[in-house]
C-alpha positions as CSV (number, residue, x, y, z in Angstrom):
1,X,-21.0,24.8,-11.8
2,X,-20.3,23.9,-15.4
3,X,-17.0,24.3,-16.7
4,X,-16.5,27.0,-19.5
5,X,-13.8,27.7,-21.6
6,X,-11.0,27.2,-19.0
7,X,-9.7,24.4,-16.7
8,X,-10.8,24.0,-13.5
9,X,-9.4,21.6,-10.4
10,X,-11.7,20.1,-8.2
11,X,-10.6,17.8,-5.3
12,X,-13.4,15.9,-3.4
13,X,-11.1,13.8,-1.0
14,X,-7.7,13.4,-0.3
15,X,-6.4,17.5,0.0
16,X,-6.4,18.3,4.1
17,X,-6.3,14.5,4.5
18,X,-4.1,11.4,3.9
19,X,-6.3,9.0,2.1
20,X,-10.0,8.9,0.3
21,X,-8.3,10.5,-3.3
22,X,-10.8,12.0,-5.2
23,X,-9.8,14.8,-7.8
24,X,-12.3,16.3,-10.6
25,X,-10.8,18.4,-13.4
26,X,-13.3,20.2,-15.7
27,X,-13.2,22.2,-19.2
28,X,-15.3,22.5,-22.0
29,X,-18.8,21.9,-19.8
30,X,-16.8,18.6,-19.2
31,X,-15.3,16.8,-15.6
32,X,-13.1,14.3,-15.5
33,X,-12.3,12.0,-12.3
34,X,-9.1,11.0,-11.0
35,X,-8.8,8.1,-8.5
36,X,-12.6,7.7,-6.3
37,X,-10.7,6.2,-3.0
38,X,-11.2,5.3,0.7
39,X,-10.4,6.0,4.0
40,X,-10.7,3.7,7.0
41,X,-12.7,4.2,10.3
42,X,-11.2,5.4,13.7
43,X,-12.6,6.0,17.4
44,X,-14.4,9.3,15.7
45,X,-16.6,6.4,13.9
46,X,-18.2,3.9,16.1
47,X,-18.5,0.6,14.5
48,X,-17.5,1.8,11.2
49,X,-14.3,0.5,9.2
50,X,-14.7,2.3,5.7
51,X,-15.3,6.0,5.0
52,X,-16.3,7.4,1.6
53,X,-15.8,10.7,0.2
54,X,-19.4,12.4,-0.4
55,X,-19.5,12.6,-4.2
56,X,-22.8,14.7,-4.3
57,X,-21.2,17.7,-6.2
58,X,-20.7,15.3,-9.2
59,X,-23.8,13.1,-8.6
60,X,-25.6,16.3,-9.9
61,X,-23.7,16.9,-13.0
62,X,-23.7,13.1,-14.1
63,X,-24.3,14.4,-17.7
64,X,-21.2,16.2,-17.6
65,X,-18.5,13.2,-16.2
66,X,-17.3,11.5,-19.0
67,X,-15.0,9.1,-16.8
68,X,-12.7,7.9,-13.8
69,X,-9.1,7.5,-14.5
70,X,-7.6,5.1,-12.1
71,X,-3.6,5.8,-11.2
72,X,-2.9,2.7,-9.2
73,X,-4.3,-0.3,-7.4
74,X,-4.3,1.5,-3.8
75,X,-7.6,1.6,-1.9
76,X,-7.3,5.3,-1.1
77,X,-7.2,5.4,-4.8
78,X,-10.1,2.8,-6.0
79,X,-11.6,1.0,-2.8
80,X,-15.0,3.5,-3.3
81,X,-15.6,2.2,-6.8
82,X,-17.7,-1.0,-5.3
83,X,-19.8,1.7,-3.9
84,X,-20.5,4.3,-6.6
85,X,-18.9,3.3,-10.1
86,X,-22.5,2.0,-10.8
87,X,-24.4,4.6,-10.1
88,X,-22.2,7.0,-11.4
89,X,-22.5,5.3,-14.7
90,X,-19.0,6.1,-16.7
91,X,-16.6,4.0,-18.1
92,X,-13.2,3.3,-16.1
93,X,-9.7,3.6,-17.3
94,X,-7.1,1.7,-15.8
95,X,-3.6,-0.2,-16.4
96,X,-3.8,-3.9,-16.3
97,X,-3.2,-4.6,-12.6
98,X,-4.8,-2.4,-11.4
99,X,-8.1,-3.1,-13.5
100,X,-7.5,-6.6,-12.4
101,X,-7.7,-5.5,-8.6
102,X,-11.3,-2.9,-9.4
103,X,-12.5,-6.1,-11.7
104,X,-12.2,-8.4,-8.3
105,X,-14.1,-5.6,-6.1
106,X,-16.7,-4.7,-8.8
107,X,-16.9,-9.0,-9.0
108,X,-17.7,-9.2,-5.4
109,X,-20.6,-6.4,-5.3
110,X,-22.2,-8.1,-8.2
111,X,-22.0,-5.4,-10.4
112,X,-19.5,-6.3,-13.2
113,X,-22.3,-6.2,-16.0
114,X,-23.5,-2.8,-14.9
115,X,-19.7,-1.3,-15.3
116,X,-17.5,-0.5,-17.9
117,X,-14.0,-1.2,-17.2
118,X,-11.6,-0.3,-19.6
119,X,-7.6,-1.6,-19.6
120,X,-5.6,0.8,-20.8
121,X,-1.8,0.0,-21.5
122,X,0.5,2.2,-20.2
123,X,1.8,3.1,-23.6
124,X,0.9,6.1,-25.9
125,X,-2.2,8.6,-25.2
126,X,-6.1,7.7,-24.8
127,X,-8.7,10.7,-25.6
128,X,-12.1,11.2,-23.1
129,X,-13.7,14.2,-24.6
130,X,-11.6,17.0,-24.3
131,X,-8.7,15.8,-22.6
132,X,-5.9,13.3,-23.7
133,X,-4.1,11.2,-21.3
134,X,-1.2,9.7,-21.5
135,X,0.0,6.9,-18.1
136,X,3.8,7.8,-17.0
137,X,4.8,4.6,-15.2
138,X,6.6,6.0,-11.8
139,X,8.0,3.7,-8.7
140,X,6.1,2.8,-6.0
141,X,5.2,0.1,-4.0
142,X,2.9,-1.7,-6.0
143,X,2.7,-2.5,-9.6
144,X,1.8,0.2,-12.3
145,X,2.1,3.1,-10.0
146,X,1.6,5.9,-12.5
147,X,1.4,9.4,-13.2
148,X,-1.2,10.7,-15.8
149,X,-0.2,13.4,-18.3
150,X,-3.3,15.1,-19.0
151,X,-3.3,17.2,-21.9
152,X,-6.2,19.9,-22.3
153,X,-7.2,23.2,-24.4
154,X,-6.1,25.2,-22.0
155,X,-2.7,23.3,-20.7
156,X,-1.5,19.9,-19.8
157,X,-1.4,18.8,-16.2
158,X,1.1,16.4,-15.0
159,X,-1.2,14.6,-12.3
160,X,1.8,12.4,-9.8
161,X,-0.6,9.5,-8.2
162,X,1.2,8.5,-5.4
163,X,5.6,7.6,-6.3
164,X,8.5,7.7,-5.2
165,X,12.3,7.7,-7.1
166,X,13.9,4.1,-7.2
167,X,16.7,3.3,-9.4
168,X,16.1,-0.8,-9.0
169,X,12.4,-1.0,-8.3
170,X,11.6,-4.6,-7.3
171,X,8.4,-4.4,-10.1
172,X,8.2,-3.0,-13.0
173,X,9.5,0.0,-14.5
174,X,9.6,3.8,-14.2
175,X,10.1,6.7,-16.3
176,X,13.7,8.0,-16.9
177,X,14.4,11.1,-15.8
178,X,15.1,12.0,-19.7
179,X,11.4,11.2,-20.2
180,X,10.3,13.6,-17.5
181,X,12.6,16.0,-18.4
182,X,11.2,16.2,-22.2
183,X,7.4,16.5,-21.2
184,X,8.8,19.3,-18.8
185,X,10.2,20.7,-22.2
186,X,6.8,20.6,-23.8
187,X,5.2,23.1,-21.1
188,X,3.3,21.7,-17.9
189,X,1.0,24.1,-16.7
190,X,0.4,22.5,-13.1
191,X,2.0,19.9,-11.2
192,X,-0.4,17.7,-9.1
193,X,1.5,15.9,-6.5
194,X,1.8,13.9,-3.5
195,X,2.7,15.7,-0.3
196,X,2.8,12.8,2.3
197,X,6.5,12.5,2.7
198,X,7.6,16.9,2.2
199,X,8.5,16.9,5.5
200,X,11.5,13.9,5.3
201,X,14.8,15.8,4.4
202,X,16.3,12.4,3.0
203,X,14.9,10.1,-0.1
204,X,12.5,6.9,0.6
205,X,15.1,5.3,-1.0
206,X,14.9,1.7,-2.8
207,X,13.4,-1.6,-2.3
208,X,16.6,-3.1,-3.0
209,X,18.2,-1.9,0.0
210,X,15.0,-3.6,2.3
211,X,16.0,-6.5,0.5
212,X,19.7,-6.8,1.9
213,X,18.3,-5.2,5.4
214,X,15.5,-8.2,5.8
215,X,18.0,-10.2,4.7
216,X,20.4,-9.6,7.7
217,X,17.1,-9.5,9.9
218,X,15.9,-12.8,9.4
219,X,19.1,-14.8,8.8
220,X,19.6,-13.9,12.4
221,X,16.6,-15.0,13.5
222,X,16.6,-18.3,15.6
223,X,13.1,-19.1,15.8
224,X,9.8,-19.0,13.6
225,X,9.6,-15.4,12.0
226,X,6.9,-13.9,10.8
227,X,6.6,-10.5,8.6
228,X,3.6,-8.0,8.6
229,X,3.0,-5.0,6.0
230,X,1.0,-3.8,3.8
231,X,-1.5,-6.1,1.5
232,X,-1.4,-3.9,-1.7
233,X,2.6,-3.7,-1.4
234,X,3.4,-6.1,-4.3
235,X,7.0,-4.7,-4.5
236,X,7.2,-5.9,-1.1
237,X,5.6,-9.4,-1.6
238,X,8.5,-9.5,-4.4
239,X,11.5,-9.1,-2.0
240,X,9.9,-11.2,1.0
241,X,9.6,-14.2,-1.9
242,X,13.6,-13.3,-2.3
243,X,14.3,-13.1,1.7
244,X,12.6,-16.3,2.0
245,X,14.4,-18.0,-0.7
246,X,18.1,-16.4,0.8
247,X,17.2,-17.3,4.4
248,X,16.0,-21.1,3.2
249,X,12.7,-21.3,4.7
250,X,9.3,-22.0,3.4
251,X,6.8,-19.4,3.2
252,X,3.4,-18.9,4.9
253,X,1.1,-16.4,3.4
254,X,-1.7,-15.5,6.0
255,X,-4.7,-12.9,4.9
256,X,-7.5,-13.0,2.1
257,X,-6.1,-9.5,0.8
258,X,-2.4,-11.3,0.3
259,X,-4.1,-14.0,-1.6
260,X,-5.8,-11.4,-3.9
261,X,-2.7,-9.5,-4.8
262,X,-0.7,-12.6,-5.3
263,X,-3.7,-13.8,-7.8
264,X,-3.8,-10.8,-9.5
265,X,0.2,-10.1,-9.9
266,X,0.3,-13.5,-11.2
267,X,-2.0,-13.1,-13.4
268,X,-1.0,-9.5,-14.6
269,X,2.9,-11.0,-15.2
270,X,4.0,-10.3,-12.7
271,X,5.7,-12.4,-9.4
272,X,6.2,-15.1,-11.4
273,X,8.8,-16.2,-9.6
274,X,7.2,-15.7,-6.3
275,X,8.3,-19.1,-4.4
276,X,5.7,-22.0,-3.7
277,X,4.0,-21.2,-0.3
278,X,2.8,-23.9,2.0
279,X,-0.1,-24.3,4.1
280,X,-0.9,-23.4,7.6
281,X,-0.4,-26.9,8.9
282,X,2.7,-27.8,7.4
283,X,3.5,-24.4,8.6
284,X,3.0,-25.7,12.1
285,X,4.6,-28.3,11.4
286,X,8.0,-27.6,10.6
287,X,10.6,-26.4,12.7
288,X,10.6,-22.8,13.4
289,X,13.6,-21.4,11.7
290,X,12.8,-23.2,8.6
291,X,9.7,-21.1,8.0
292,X,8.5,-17.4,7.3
293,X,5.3,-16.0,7.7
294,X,4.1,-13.6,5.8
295,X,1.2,-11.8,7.4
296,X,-1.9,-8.7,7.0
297,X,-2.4,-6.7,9.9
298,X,0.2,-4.3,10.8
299,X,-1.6,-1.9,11.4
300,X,-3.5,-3.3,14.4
301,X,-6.7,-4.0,11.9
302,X,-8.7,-6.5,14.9
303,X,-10.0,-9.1,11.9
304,X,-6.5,-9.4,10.4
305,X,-4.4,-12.5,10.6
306,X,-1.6,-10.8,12.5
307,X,-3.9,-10.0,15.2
308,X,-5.7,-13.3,15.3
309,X,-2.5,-15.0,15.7
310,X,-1.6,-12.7,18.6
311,X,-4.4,-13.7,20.2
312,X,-4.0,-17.3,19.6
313,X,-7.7,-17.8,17.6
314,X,-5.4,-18.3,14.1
315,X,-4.3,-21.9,13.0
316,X,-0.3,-20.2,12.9
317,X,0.9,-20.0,16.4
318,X,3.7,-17.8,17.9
319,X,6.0,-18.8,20.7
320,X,8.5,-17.6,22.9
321,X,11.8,-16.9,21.0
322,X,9.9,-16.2,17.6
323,X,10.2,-12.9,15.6
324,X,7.7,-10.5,14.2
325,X,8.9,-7.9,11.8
326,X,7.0,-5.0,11.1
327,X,8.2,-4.1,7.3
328,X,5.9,-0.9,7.5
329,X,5.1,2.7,8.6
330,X,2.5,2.9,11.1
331,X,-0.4,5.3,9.6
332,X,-1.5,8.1,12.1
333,X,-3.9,7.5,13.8
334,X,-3.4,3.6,14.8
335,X,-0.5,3.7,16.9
336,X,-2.9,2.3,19.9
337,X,-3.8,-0.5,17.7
338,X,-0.4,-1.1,16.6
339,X,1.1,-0.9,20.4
340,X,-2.0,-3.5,21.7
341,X,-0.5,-5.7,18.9
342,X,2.4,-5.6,20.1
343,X,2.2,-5.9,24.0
344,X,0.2,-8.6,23.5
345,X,3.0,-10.5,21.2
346,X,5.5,-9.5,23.8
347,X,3.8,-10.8,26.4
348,X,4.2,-14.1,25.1
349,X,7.5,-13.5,24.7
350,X,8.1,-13.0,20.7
351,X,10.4,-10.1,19.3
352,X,9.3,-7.1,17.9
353,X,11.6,-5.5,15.3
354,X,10.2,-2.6,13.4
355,X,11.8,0.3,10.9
356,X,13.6,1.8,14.0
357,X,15.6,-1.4,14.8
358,X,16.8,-2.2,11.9
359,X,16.3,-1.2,7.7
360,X,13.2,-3.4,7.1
361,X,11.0,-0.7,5.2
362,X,11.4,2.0,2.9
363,X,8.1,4.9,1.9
364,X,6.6,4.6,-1.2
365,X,5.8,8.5,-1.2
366,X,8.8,11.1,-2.1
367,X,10.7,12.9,0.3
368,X,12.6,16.2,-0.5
369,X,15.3,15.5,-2.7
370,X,12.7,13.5,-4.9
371,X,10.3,16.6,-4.8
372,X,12.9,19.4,-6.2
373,X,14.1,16.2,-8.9
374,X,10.6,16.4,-10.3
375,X,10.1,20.0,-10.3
376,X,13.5,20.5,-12.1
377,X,12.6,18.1,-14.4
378,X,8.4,18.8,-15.3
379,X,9.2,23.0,-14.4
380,X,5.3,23.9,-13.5
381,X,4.2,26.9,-13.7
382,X,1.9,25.8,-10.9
383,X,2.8,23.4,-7.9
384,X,-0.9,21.8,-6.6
385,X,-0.1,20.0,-3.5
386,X,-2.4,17.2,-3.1
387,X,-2.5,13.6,-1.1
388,X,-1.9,14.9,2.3
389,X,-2.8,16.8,5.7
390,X,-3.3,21.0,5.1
391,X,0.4,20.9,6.6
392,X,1.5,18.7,4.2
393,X,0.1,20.1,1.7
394,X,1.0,23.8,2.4
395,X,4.9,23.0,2.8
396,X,5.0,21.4,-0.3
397,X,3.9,24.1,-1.5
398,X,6.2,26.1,-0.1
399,X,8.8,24.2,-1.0
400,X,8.1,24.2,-4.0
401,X,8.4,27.9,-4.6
402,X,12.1,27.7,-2.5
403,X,12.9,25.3,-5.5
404,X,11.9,28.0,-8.5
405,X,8.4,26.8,-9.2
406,X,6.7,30.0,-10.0
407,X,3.3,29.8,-8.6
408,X,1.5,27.5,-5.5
409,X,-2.0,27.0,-5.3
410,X,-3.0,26.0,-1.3
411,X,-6.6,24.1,-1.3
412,X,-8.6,21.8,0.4
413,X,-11.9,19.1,-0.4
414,X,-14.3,21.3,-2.0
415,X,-12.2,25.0,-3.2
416,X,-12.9,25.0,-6.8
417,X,-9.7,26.5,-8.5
418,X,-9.5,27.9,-12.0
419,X,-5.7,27.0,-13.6
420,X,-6.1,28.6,-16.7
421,X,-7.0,31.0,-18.5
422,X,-5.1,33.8,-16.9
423,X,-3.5,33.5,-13.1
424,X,-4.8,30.4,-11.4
425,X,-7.7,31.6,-9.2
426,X,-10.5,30.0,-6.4
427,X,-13.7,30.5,-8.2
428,X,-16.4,28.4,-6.1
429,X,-16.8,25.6,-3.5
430,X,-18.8,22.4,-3.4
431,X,-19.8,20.5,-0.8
432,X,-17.3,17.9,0.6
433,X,-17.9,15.8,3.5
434,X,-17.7,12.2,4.2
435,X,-19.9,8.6,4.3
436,X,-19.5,5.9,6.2
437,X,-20.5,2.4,5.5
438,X,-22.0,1.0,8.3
439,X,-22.8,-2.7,7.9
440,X,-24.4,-3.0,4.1
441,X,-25.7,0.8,4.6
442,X,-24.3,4.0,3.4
443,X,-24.7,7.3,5.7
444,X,-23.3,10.5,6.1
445,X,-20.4,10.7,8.6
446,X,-22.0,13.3,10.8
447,X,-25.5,12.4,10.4
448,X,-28.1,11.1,13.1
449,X,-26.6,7.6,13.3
450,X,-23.3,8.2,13.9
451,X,-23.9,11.1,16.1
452,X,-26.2,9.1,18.3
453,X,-23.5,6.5,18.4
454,X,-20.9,8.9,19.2
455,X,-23.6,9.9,22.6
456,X,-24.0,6.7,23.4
457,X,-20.1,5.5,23.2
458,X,-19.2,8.7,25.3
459,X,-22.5,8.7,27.9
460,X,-24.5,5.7,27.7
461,X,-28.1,4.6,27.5
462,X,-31.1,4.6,29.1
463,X,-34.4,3.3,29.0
464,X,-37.4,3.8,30.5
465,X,-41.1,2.2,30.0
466,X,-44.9,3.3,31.9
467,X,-47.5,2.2,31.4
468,X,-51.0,4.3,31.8
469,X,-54.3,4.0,32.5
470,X,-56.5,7.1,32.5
471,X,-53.2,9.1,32.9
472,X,-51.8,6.8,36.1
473,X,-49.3,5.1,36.5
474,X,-50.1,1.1,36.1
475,X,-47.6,-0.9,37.5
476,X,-43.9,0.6,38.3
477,X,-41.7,2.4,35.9
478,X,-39.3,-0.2,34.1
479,X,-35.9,1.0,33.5
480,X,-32.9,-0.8,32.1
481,X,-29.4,0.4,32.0
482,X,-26.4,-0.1,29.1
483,X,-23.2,1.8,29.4
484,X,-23.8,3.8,32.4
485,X,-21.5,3.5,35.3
486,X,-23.8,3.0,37.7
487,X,-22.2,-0.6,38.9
488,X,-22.1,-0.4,42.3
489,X,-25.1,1.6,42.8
490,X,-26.9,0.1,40.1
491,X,-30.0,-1.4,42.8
492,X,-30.0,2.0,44.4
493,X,-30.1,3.9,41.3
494,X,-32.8,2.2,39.4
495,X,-35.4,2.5,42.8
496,X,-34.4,5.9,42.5
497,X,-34.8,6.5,38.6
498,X,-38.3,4.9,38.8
499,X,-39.4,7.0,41.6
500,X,-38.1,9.9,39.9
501,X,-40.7,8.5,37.2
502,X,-43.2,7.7,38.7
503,X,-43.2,12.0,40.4
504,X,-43.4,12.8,36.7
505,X,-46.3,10.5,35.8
506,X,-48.1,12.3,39.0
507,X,-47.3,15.9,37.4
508,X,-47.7,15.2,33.8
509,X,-49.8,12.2,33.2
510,X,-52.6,13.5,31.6
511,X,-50.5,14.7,28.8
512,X,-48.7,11.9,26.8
513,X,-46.0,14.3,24.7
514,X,-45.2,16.7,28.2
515,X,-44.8,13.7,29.8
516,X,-42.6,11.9,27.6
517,X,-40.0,15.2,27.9
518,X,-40.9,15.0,31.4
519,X,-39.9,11.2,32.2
520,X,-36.5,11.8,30.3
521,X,-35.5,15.0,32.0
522,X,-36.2,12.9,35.5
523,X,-34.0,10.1,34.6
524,X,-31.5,11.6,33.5
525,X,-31.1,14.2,36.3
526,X,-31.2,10.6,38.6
527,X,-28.1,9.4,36.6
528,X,-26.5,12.9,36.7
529,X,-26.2,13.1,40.4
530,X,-25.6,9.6,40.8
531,X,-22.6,9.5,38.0
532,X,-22.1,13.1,36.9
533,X,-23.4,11.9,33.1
534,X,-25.9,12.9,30.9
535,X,-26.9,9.5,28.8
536,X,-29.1,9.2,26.5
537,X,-32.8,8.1,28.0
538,X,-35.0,6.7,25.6
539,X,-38.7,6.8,26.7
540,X,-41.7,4.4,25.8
541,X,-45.5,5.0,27.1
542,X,-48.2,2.5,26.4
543,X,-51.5,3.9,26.9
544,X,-53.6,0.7,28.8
């Protein structure tokens, strides 16, 4: 589909999901991107701990995508762009820290020569093609969270990114509601906007206020104390710096993803007064309620530093009498993780104090009284809920319309919307799925791989080898076991696996491809009446 003389909204990722933001708007027989993000991997994905939105619709108009504007520095907002900016060939427009967070990714693949990465200050508008864009710093919790007004023949969009309202944001700056309320004055045809946080009748609130709450927290704290949340949460980093420096203790900073957002903040202008930290030894070394650790991992990631120190394999150690603070929301989806963390912290008798004990973390996302500020202020003519679940995304919507906005559009990955001219209208769909990136290699989601991961996880694996000579059987069947529960009986079952083998060797011998369907059928009816499981039964036949 090439886009005519209209404007059409396209989102790939991120719509009927919390996470992998990908959003295509097209006019003029032109697409723009907004945000190319990730997901990460659950128990639905076997070994994998990244998942990519399937970008084939636009893979097949290359000609016609003139670029990816970035909002922020999130990795449901930029972590695909290792995987696809060079292939997809287009420049990049971002703000400075967050260009400085895709520059370190693109530096790591290797690929910084093959990419164009423009830094684009978030001050007055920037032209691609048809469409003019103009950044709208908003809060959030890291730096240069923005909104992008996007300003095309056929009406301007005001595109959110993820944000939240904060009168003392702990970096950076953020629109005044007098500067929201005079693009609303200029006509916004559609408001694009995060949905994550419709259902919360209260406001995120400010980072301020965590300040004074982890302030209380870890004054009171006796014994070594050690904070988890999220990486990417600069604002966050900021007031921990601050706590640290009220409390009087040193700081720690465990996990490679903290040391990259320091670096890059720094170097961006921001944290510059982010306090000296000190090293894992004299860490250690110090007594306990003279230091704060600052850690990744809250949300039960197994290779993060939180959970390596849980399981004592980390240099930074945690006793009896010490403190863990989660400053974060737990994601769906890893509240298992989360929990194994944490039993295994309080077995060894360390505290546990999260956002239900005591005010220690506040949402970067908007909740309702946030929502109806921004509509009275842009006044849509269309409310687009994007950026979360099909629940999400349909109360906002419907909220929206409680609120006065005239018109809601309800979509998902892949419904191909016309917003103008005329009423706003579905007018195709495109294929949207998932990848996963499994080891160095990228495959579809539900393709043979996975799927014959997901058999193997749920049933387990069999194999079984005969060798032939003259279509007999030469030797006895070998078979070997992985996964199958079968512990017990395991002796008994193989004698009677290989027998079962060996009766289809006498039926079917004389024809290698019957009796390779034969041999697997046989096993596995052995292992169904012996465990009431179908594995998988891979078969091998060597002809002698």
């Amino acid at each position: 589909m090439t886009p005519g003389n209209e404007l059409l909204f396209l989102a790939l990722g991120g719509s009927g999901e919390i996470g992998m933001n990908v959003n295509l708007y097209g006019t003029q027989g032109k697409w723009l991107m907004v945000d190319c993000g990730i997901t990460f991997g659950d128990a639905n994905y076997p070994g994998v701990d990244v998942i990519l939105p399937d970008l084939q619709f636009i893979e097949d108009r290359l000609d016609d995508l003139l670029g990816i504007v970035l909002t922020h520095g999130h990795e449901d907002h930029i972590g695909a762009l290792p995987y696809f900016a060079a292939d997809l060939g287009v420049p990049l427009y971002a703000t400075p820290f967050t260009a400085g967070l895709i520059y370190g990714k693109l530096e790591e693949e290797g690929i910084t020569d093959k990419v164009e990465l423009n830094v684009v200050k978030e001050e007055g508008p920037f032209s691609v093609g048809p469409f003019t864009m103009t950044y709208m710093p908003l809060a959030h919790s890291i730096p240069e969270g923005n909104a992008i007004l996007i300003e095309t023949p056929y009406g301007k969009v005001f595109h959110t990114g993820d944000w939240k309202l904060d009168d003392a944001p702990a970096l950076g700056g953020a629109s005044t509601a007098a500067e929201l309320t005079a693009i609303g004055d200029q006509g916004v045809l559609a408001l694009v906007c995060d949905s994550t946080n419709v259902f919360n009748p209260e406001a995120s609130g400010s980072e301020a206020d965590v300040r004074k709450g982890l302030d209380e927290v870890v004054a009171a704290i006796k014994g070594r104390v050690l904070v988890t949340t999220f990486a990417s949460n600069a604002a966050r980093l900021q007031t921990l710096g601050e706590v640290a420096t009220d409390t009087g203790r040193q700081l720690c900073v465990a996990g490679r993803s903290l040391d990259r957002i320091l670096r890059v903040a720094k170097a961006t202008g921001y944290l510059r007064d982010f306090p000296d930290t000190i090293d894992f030894d004299t860490a250690m070394s110090l007594p306990p309620n003279q230091v704060m650790i600052v850690a990744t991992g809250g949300q039960g990631e197994p290779r993060a530093a939180l959970n390596r120190i849980a399981e004592d394999t980390h240099v930074l150690k945690l006793h009896a009498g010490d403190t863990v603070v989660f400053s974060s929301r737990q994601i769906p989806g890893n509240e298992i993780a989360i929990g194994k963390i944490m039993n295994t912290l309080a077995s060894k008798g360390v505290e546990i104090i999260t956002d239900r004990q005591a005010f220690v973390h506040v949402s970067g996302h908007p909740g309702r009284p946030e929502l109806a500020e921004m509509y009275k202020w842009i006044r849509p003519e269309i409310i687009l809920p994007v950026h979360g679940e099909v629940r999400h995304m349909h109360e906002q919507a419907r909220f929206a319309k409680e609120q006065g906005v005239p018109q809601a559009i309800n979509q998902v990955n892949g419904d191909i919307w016309r917003l103008a001219p005329g009423k706003p209208k579905p007018v195709g769909h495109a294929p949207a799925g998932r990848l996963v990136l499994d080891g160095d290699v990228i495959l579809p989601a539900d393709g043979t791989t996975i799927n014959e991961r997901r058999r193997i996880a749920l049933y387990g694996q069999i194999s079984v080898a005969v060798a032939l000579q003259g279509g007999r059987l030469k030797g006895s069947p070998q078979i070997r076991v992985q996964g199958v529960p079968v512990e017990e009986d395991r002796d008994t079952f193989l004698e009677e696996a290989a027998q079962a083998a060996a009766d289809a060797v006498k039926k079917d011998g004389r024809d290698v491809e019957k009796l390779r369907e034969s041999l697997r059928l046989a096993v596995r009816r052995a292992a169904v009446r012996f465990t009431g499981k179908k594995p998988v039964v891979d078969v091998l036949i060597v002809e002698l």
